[in-house]
C-alpha positions as CSV (number, residue, x, y, z in Angstrom):
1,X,33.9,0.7,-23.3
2,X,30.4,0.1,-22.0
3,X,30.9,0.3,-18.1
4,X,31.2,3.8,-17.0
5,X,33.5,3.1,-14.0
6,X,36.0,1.9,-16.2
7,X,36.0,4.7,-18.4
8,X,35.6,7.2,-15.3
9,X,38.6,5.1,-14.1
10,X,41.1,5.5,-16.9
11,X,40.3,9.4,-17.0
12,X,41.9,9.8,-13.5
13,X,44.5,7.6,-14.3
14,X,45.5,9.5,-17.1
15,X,45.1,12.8,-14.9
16,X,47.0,11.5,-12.0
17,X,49.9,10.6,-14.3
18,X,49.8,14.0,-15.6
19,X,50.2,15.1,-11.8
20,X,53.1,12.7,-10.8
21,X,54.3,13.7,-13.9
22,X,54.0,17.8,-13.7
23,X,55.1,17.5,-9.6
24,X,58.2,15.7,-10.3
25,X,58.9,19.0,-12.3
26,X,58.7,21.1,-9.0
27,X,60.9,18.5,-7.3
28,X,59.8,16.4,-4.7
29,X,62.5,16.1,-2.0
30,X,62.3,14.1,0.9
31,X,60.0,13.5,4.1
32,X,62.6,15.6,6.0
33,X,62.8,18.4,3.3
34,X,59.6,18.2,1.1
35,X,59.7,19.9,-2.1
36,X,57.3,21.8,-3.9
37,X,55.8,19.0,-5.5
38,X,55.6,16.5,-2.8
39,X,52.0,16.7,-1.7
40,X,50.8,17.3,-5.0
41,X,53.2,14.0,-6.1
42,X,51.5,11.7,-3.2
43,X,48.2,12.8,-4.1
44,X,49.0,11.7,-8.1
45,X,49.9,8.3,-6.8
46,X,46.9,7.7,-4.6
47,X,44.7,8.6,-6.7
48,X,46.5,6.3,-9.3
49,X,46.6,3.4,-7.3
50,X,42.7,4.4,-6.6
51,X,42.1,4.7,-10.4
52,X,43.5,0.7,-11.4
53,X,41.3,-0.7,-8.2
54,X,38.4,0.9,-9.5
55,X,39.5,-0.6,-13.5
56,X,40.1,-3.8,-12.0
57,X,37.5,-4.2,-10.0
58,X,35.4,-4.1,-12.4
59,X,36.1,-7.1,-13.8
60,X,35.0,-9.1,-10.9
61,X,31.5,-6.8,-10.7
62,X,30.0,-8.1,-14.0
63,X,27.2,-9.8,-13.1
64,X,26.3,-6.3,-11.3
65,X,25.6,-3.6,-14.4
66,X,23.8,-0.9,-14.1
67,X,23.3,2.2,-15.9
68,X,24.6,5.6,-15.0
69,X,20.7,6.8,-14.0
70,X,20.9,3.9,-11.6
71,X,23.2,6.0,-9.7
72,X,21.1,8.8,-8.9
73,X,18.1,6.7,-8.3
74,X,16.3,7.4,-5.1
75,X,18.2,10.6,-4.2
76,X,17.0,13.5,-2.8
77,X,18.1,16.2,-5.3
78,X,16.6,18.8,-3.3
79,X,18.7,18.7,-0.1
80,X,21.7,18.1,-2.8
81,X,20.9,21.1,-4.6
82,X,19.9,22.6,-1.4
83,X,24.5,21.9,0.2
84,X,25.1,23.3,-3.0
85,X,23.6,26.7,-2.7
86,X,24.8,26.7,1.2
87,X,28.1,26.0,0.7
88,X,28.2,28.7,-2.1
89,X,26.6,30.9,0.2
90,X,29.8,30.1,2.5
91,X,32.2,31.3,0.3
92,X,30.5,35.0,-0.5
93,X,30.0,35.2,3.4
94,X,32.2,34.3,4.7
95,X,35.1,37.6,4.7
96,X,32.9,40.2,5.0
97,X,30.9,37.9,8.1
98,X,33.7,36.1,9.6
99,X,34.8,32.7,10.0
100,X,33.2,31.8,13.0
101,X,29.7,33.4,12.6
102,X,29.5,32.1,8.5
103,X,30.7,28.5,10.1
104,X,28.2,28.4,13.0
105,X,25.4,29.1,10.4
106,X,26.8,26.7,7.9
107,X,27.1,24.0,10.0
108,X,23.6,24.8,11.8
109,X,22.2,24.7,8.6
110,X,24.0,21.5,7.1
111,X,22.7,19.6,9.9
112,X,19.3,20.3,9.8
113,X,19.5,19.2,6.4
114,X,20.1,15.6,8.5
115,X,16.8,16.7,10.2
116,X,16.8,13.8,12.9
117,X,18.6,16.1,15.3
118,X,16.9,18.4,17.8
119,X,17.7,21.7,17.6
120,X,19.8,21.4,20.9
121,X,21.9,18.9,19.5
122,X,22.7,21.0,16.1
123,X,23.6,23.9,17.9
124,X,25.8,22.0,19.9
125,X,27.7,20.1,18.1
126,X,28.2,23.8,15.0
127,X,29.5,25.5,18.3
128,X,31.9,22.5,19.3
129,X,33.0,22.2,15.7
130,X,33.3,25.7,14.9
131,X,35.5,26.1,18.4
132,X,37.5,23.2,17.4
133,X,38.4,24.6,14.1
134,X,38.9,27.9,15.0
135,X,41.3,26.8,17.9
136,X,43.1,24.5,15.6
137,X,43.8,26.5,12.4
138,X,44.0,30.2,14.0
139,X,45.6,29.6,17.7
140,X,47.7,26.6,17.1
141,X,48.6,26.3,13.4
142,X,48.3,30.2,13.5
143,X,46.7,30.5,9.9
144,X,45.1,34.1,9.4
145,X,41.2,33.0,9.5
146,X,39.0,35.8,8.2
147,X,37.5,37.8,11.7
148,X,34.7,39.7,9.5
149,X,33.1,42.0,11.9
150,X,34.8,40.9,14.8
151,X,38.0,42.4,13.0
152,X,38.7,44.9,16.2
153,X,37.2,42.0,18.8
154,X,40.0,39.3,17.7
């Protein structure tokens, strides 16, 4: 097979039928009572249905080949390299820091990668998300977000 997308293509199609296939095992009950497997099941068959539009469409794109280089052509690996290494950062900060100061900075940091934003705006729109997503998961789904050093404030 010479076009990569159809190869990429029939990879997750064969790995979404391995996940229909292994979530059915966990049972997948109903919309009223899921199961174990029933996110995991929905996911498989999205991702299947996703997989055949991308073979198929394939078929219709012929006159349009390019090679896999093409892809990568004209990006800037240095602010892709540069999420990378922040979002790793993320992780290793953020329980010993907290959620909401390791968030703040991520997302301060993130969209200044943008770099058409003033400074204002970034830190205005990392407090309103950070805010948002601390009110959502910690105060009204009650998920235990990680305080850091404000473990004795909050």
């Amino acid at each position: 097979m010479t076009n990569t997308d159809q190869s990429s293509s029939l990879f997750w199609l064969v790995v979404a039928i391995g996940i229909v296939l292994l979530s059915m095992r966990y049972g997948v009950g109903t919309l009223h009572e899921p199961g174990p497997g029933f996110i995991t099941f929905f996911a498989g068959a999205i991702l299947i249905v996703l997989s055949l539009a991308l073979f198929f469409s394939n078929f219709r794109d012929r006159a349009d080949r390019s090679s896999l280089w093409s892809l990568w052509a004209g990006l800037e690996t240095g602010k892709i390299l540069y999420v990378i290494l922040l979002l790793v950062a993320y992780i290793f900060l953020l329980k010993p820091v907290g959620f909401l100061i390791s968030t703040f900075l991520l997302l301060v940091l993130l969209f200044r990668v943008k770099g058409s934003y003033r400074l204002k705006t970034v830190l205005l729109m990392s407090l309103l998300v950070t805010a948002g997503s601390y009110l959502v998961f910690e105060i009204w789904l009650k998920a235990q977000l990680p305080k850091g050093i404000f473990e004795g404030i909050i």
